[in-house]
The first five atom37 places (N, CA, C, CB, O) and aatype in JSON, in Angstrom:
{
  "aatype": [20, 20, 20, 20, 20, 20, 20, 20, 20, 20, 20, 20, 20, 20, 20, 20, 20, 20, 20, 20, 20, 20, 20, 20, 20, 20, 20, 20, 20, 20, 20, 20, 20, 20, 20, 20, 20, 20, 20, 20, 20, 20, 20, 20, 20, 20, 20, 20, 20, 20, 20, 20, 20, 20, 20, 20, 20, 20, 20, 20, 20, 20, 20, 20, 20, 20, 20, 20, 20, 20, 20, 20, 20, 20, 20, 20, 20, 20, 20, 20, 20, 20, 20, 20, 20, 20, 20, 20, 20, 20, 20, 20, 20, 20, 20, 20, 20, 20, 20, 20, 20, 20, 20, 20, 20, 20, 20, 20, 20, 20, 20, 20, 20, 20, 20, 20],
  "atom_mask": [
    [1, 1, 1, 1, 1],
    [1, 1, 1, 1, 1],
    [1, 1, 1, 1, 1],
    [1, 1, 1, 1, 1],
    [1, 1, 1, 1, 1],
    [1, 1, 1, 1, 1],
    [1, 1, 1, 1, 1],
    [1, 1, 1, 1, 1],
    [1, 1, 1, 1, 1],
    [1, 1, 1, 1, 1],
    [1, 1, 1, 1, 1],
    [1, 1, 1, 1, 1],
    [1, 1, 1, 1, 1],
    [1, 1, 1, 1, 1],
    [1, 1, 1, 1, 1],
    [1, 1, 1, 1, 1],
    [1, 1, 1, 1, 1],
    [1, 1, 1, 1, 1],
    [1, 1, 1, 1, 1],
    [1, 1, 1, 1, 1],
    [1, 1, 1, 1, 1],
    [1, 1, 1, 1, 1],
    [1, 1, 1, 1, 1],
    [1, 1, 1, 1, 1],
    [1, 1, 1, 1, 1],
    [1, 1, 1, 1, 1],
    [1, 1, 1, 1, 1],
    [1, 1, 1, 1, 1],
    [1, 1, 1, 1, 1],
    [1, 1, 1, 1, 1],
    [1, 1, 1, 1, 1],
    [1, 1, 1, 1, 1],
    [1, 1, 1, 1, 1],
    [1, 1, 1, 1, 1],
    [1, 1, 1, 1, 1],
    [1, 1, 1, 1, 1],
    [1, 1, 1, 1, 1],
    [1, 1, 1, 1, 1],
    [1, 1, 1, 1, 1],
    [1, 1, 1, 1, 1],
    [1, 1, 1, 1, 1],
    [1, 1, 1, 1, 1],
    [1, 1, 1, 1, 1],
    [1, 1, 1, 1, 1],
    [1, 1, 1, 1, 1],
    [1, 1, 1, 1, 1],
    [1, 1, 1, 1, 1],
    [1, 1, 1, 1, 1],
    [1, 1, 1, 1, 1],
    [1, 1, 1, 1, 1],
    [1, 1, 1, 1, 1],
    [1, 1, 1, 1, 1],
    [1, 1, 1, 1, 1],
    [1, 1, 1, 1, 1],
    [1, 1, 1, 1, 1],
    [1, 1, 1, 1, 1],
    [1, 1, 1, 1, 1],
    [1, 1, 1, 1, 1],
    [1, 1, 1, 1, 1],
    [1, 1, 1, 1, 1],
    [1, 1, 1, 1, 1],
    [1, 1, 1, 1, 1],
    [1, 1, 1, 1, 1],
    [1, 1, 1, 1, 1],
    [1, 1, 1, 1, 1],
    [1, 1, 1, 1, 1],
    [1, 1, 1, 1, 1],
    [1, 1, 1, 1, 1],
    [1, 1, 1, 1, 1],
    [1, 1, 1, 1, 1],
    [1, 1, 1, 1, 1],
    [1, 1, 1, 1, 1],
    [1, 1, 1, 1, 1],
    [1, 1, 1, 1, 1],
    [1, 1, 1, 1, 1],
    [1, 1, 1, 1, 1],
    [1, 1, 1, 1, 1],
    [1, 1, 1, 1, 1],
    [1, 1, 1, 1, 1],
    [1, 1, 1, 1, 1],
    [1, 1, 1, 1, 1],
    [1, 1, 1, 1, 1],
    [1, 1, 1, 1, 1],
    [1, 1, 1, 1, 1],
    [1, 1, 1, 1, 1],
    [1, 1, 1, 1, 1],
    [1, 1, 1, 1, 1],
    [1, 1, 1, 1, 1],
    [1, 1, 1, 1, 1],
    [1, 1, 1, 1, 1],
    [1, 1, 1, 1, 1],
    [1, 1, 1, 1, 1],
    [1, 1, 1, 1, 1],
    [1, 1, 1, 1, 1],
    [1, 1, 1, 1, 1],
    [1, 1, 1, 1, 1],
    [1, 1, 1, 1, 1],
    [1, 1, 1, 1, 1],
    [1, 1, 1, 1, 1],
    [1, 1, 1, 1, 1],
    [1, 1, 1, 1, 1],
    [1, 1, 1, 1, 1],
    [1, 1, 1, 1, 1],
    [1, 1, 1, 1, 1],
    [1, 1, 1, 1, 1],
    [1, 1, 1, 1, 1],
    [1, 1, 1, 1, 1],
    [1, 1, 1, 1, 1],
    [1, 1, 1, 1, 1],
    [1, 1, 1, 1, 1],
    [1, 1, 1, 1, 1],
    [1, 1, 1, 1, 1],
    [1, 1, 1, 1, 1],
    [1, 1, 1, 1, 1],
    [1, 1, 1, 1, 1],
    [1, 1, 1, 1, 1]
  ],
  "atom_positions": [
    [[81.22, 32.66, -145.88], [80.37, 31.87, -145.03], [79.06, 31.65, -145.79], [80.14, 32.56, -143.65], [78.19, 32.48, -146.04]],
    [[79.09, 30.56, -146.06], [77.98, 30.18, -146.84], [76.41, 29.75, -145.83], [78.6, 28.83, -147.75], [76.43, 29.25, -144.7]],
    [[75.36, 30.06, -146.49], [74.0, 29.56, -145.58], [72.9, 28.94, -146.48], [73.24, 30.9, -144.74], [72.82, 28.97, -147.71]],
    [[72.04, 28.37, -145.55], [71.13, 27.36, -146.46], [70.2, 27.66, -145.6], [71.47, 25.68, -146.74], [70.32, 28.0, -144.42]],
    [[68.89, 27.45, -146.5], [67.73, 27.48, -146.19], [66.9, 26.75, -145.47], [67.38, 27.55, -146.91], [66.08, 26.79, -146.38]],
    [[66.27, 26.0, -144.51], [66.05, 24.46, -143.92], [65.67, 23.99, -145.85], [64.22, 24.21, -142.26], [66.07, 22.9, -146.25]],
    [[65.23, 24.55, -146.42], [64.77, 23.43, -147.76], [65.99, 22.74, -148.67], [63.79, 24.36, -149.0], [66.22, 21.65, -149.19]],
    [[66.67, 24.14, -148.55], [67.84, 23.77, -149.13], [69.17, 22.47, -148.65], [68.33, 25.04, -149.11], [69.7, 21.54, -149.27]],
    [[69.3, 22.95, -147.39], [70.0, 21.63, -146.32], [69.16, 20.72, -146.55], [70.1, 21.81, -144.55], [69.74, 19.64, -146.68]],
    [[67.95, 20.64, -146.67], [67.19, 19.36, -146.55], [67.81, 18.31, -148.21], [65.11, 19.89, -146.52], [68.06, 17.11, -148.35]],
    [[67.84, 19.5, -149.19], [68.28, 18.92, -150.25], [69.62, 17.87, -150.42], [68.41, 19.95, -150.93], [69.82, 16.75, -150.9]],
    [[70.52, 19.12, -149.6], [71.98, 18.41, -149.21], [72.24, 17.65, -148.54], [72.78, 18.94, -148.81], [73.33, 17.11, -148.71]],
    [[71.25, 17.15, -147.27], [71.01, 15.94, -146.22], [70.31, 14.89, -146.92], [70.12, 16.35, -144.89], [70.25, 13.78, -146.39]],
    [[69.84, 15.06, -147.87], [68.86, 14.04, -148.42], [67.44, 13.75, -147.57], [69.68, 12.66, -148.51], [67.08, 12.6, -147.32]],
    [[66.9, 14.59, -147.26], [65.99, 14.89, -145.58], [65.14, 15.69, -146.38], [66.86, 15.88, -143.92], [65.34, 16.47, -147.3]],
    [[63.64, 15.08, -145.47], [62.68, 16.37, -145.84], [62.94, 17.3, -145.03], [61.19, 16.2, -145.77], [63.54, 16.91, -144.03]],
    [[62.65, 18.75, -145.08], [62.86, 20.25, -144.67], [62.19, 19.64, -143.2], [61.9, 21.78, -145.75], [62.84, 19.87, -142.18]],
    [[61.21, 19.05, -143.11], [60.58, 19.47, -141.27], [61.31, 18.42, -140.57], [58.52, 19.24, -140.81], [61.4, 18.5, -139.35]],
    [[61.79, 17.53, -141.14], [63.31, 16.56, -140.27], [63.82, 17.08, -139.97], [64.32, 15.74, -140.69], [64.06, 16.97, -138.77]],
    [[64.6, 18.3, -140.84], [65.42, 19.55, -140.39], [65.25, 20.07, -139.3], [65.32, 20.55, -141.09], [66.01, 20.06, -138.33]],
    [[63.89, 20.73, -139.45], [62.93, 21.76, -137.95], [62.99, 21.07, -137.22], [61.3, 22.26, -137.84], [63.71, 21.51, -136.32]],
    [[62.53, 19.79, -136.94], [62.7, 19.29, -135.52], [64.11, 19.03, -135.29], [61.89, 18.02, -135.21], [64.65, 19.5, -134.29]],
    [[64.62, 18.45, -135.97], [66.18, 18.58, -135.61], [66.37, 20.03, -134.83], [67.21, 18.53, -137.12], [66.54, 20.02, -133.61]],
    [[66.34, 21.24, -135.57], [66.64, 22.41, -135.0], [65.82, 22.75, -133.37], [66.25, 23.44, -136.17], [66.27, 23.28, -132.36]],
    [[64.51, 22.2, -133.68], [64.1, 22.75, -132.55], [64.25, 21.78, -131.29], [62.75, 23.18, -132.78], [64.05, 22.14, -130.13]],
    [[64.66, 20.45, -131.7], [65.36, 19.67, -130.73], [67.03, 20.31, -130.35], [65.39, 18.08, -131.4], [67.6, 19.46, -129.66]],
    [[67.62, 21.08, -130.51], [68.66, 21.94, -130.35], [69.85, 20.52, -130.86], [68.74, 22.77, -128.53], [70.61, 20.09, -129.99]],
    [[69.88, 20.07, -131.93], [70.44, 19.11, -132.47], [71.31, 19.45, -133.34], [69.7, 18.36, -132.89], [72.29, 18.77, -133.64]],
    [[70.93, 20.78, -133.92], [71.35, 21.13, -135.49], [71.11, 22.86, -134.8], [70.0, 20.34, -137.22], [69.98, 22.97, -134.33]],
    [[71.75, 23.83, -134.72], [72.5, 25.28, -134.83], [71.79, 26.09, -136.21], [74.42, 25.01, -135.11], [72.21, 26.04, -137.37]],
    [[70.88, 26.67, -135.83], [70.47, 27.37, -137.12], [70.1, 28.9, -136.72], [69.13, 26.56, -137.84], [70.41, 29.29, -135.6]],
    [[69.67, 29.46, -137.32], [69.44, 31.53, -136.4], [68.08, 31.28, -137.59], [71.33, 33.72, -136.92], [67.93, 30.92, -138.76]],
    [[67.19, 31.73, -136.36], [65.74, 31.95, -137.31], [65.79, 33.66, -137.74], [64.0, 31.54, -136.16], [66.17, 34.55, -136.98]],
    [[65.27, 33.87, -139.22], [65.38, 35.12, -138.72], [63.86, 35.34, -139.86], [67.16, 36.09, -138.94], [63.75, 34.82, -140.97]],
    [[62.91, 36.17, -139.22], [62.14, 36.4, -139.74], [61.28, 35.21, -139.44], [62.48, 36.79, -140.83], [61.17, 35.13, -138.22]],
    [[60.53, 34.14, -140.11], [59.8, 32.7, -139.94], [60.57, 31.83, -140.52], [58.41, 32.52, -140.56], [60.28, 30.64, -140.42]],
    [[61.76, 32.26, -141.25], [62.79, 31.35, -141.51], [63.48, 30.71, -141.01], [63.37, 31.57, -141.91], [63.89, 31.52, -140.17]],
    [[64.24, 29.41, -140.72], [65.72, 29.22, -140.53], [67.08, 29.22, -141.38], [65.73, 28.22, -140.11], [66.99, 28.95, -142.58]],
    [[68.11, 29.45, -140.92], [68.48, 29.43, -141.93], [70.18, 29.0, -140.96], [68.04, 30.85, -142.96], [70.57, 29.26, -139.82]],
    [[70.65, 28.43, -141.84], [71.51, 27.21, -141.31], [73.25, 27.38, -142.15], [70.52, 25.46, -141.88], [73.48, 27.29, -143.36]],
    [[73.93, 27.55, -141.39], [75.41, 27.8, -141.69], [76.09, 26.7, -142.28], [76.16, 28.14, -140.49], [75.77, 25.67, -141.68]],
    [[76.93, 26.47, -143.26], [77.55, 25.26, -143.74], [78.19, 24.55, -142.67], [78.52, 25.51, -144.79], [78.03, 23.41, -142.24]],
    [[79.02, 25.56, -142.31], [79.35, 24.44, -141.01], [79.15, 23.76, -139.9], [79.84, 24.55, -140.6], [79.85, 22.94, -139.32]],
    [[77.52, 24.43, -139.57], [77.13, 23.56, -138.56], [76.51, 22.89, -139.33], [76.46, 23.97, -137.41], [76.68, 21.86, -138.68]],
    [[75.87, 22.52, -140.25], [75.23, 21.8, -141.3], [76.35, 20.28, -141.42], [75.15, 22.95, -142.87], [75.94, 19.15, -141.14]],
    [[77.93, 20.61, -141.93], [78.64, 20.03, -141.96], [78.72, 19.08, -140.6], [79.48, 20.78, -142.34], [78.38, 17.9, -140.56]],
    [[79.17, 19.77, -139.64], [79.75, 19.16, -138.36], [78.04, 18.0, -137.68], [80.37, 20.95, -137.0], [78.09, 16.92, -137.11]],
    [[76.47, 19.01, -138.15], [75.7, 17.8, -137.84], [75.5, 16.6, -138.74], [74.51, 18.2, -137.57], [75.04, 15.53, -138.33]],
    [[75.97, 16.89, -140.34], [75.83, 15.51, -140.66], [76.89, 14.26, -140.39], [75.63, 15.58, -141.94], [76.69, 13.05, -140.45]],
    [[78.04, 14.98, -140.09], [79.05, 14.03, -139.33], [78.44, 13.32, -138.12], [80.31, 14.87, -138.81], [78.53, 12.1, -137.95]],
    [[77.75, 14.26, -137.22], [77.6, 13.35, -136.5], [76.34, 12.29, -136.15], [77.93, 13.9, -135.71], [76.19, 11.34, -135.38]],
    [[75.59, 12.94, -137.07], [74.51, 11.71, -137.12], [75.65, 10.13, -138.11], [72.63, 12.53, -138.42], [75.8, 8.94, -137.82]],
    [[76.06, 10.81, -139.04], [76.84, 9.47, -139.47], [77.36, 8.99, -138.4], [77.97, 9.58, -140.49], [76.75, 7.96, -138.11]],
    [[78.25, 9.23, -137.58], [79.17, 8.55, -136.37], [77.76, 8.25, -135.49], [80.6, 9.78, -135.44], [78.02, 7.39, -134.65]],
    [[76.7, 8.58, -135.44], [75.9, 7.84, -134.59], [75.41, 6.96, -135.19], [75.02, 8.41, -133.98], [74.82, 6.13, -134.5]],
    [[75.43, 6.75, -136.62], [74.76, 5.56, -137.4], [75.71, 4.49, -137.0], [74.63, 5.74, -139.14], [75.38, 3.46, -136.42]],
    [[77.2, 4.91, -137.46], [78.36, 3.88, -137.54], [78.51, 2.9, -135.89], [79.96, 4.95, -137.91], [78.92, 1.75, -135.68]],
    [[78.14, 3.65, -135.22], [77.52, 3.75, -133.66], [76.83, 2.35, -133.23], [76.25, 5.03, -133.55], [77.2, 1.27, -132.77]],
    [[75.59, 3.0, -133.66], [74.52, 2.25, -133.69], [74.74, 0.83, -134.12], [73.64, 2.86, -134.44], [74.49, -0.18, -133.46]],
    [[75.33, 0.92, -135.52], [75.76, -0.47, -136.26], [76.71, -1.45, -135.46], [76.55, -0.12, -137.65], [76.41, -2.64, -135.51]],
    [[77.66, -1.14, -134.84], [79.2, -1.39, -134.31], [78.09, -1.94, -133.01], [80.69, 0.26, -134.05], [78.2, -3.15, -132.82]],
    [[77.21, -1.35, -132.25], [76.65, -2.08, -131.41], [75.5, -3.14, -131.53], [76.39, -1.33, -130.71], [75.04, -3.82, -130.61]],
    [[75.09, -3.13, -133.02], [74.13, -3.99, -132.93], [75.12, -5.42, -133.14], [72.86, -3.64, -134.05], [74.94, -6.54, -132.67]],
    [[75.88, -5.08, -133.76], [77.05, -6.09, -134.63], [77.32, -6.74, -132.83], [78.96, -4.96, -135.81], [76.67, -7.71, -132.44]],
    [[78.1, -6.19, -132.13], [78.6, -6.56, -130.81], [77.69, -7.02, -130.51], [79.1, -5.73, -129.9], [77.79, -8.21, -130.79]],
    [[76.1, -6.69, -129.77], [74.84, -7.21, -129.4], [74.52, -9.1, -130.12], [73.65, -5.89, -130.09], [74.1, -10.11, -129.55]],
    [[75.0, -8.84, -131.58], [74.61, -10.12, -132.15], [75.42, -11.12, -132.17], [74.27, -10.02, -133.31], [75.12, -12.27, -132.48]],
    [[76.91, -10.57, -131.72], [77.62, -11.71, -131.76], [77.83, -12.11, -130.3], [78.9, -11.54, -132.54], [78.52, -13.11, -130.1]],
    [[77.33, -11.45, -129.24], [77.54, -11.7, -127.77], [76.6, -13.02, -128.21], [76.97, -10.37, -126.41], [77.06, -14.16, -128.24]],
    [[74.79, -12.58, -128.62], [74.24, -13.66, -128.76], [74.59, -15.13, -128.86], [73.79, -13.41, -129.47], [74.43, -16.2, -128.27]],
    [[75.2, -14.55, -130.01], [75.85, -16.16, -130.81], [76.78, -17.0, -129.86], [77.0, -15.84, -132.32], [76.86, -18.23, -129.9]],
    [[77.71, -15.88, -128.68], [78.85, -16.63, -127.97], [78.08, -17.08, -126.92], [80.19, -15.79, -127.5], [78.44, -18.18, -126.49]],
    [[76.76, -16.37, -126.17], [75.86, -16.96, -125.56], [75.88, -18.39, -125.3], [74.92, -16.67, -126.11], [76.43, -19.12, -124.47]],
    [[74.69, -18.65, -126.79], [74.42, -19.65, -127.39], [75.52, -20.8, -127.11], [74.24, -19.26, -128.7], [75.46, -21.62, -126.19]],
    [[76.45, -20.71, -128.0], [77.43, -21.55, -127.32], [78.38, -22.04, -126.05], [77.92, -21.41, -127.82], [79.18, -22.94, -125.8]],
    [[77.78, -20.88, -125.39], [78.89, -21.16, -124.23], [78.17, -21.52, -122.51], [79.95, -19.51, -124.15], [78.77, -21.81, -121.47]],
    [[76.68, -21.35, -122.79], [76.02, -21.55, -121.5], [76.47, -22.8, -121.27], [74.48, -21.41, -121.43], [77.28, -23.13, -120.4]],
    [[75.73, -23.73, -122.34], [76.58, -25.54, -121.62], [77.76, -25.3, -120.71], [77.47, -26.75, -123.06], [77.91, -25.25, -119.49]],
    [[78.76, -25.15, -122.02], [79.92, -24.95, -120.91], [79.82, -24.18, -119.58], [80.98, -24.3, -121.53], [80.08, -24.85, -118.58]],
    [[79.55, -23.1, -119.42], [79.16, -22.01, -118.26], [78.39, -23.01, -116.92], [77.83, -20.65, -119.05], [78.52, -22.93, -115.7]],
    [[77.79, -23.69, -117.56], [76.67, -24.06, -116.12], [77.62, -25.45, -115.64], [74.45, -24.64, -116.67], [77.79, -25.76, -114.46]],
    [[78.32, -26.33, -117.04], [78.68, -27.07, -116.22], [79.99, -26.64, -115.27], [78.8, -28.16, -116.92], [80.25, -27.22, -114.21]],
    [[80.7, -25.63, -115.76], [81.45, -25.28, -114.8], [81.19, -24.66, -113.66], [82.13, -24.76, -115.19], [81.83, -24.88, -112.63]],
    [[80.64, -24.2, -113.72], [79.64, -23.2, -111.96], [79.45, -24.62, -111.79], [77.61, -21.78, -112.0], [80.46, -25.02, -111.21]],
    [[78.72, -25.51, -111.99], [78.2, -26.34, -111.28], [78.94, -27.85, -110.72], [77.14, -26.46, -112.01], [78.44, -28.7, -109.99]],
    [[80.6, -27.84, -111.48], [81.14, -28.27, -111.82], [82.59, -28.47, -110.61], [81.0, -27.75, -112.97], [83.16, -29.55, -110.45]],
    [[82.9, -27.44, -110.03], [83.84, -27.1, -109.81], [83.46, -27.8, -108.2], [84.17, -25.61, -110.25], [84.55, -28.34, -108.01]],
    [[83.03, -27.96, -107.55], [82.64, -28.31, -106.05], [81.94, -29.84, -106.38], [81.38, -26.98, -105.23], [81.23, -29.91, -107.39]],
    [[82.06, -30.66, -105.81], [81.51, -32.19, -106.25], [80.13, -31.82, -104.91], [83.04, -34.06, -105.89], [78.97, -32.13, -105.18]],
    [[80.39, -31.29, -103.8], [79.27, -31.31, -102.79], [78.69, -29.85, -102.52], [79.82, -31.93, -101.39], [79.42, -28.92, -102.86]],
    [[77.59, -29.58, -102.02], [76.99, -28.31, -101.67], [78.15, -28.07, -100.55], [75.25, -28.35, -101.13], [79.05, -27.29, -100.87]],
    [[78.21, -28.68, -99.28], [78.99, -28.43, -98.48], [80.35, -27.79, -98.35], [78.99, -29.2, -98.18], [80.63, -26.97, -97.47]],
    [[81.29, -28.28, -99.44], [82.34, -27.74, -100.28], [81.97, -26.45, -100.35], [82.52, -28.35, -101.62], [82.27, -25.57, -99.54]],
    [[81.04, -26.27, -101.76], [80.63, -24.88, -102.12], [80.43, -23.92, -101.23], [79.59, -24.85, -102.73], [80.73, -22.76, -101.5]],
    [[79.68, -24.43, -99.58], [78.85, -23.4, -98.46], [80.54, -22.88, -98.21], [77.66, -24.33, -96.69], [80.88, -21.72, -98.47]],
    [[81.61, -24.05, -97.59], [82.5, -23.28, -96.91], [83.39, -22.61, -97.74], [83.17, -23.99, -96.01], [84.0, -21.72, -97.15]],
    [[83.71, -22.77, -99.11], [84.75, -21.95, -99.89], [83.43, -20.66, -99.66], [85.36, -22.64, -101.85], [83.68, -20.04, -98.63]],
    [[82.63, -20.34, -100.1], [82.15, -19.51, -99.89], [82.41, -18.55, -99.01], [81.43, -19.84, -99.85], [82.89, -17.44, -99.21]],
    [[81.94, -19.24, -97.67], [81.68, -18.66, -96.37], [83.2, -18.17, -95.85], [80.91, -19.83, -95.32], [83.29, -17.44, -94.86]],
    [[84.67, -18.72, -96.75], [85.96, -18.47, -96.58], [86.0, -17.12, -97.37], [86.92, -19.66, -97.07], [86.7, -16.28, -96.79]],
    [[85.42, -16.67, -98.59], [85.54, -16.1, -98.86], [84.76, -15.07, -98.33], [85.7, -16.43, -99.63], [85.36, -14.02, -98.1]],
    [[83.37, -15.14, -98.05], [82.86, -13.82, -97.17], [83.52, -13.44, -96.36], [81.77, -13.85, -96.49], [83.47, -12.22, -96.21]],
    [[84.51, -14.23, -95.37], [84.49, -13.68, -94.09], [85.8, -13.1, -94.22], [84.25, -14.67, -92.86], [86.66, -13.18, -95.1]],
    [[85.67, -12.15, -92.45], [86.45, -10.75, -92.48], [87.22, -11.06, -92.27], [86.31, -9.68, -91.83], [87.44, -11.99, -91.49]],
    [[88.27, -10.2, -93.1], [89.91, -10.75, -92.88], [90.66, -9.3, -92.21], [90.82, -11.3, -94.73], [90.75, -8.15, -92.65]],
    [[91.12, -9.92, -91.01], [91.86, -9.74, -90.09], [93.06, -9.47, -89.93], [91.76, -10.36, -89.64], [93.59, -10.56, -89.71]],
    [[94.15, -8.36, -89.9], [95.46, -8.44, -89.67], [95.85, -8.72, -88.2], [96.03, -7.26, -90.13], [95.21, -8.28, -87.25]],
    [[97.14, -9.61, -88.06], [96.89, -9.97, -86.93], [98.53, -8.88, -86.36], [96.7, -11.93, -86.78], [99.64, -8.81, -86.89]],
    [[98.03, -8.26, -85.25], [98.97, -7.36, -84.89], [100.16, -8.27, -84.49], [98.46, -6.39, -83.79], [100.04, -9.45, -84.15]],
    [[101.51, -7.46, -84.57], [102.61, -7.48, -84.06], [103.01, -7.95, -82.67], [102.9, -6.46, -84.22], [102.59, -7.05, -81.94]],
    [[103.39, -8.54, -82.16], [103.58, -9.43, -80.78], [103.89, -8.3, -80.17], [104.74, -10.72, -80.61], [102.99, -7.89, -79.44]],
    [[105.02, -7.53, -80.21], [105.65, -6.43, -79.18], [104.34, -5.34, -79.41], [107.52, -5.68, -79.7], [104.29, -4.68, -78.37]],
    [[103.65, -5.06, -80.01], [102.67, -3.98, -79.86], [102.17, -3.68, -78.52], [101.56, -4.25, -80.63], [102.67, -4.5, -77.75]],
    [[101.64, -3.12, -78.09], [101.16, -3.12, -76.28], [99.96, -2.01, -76.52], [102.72, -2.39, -74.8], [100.22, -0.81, -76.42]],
    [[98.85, -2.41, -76.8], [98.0, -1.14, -76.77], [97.61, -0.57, -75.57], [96.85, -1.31, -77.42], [97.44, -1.09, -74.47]],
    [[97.45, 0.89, -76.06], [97.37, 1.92, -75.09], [96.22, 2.1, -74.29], [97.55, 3.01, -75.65], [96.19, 3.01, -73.46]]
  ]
}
């Protein structure tokens, strides 16, 4: 079981050492202080730089999605409004499909039923 120093991990993260500390003292990163030291196990060392990568890859995968919603935006409101706006030639139309669709729907009982 190998261990590292915060200076040393910092070396192997490519990170300055107090990126480390707050990492640790944000309970982000698993380290045992001992003395005024920390000092940090390979494998939790391992398992946190995985997952800051998968939060980078993360991050990216949503900005990517974010920018291309934009773009389909962009192109598709025209279309969008004229269809909402499109589909009913009169307000009146629109009030009662509406008002068909709000309203409560009803099963209508069985003829022989006889309530009690």
């Amino acid at each position: 079981m190998k261990t590292y120093t915060v200076t040393e991990a910092a070396k192997l993260a490519h990170c300055h050492p107090e990126t480390l500390r707050e990492y640790i003292r944000a309970g982000k990163l698993v380290a045992a202080k001992i003395g005024r030291a920390y000092y940090i196990r390979q494998a939790k060392l391992d398992e946190f730089l995985q997952s800051l990568e998968n939060d980078v890859v993360q991050t990216s995968l949503q900005q990517r999605s974010e920018q291309q919603c934009q773009k389909s935006k962009v192109k598709t409101t025209a279309s969008t409004n004229a269809t909402a706006l499109g589909t009913w030639t009169s307000g009146h139309q629109a009030a009662s499909a509406l008002d068909a669709l709000l309203a409560h729907k009803t099963s209508k009982k069985p003829k022989n039923c006889v309530p009690s």
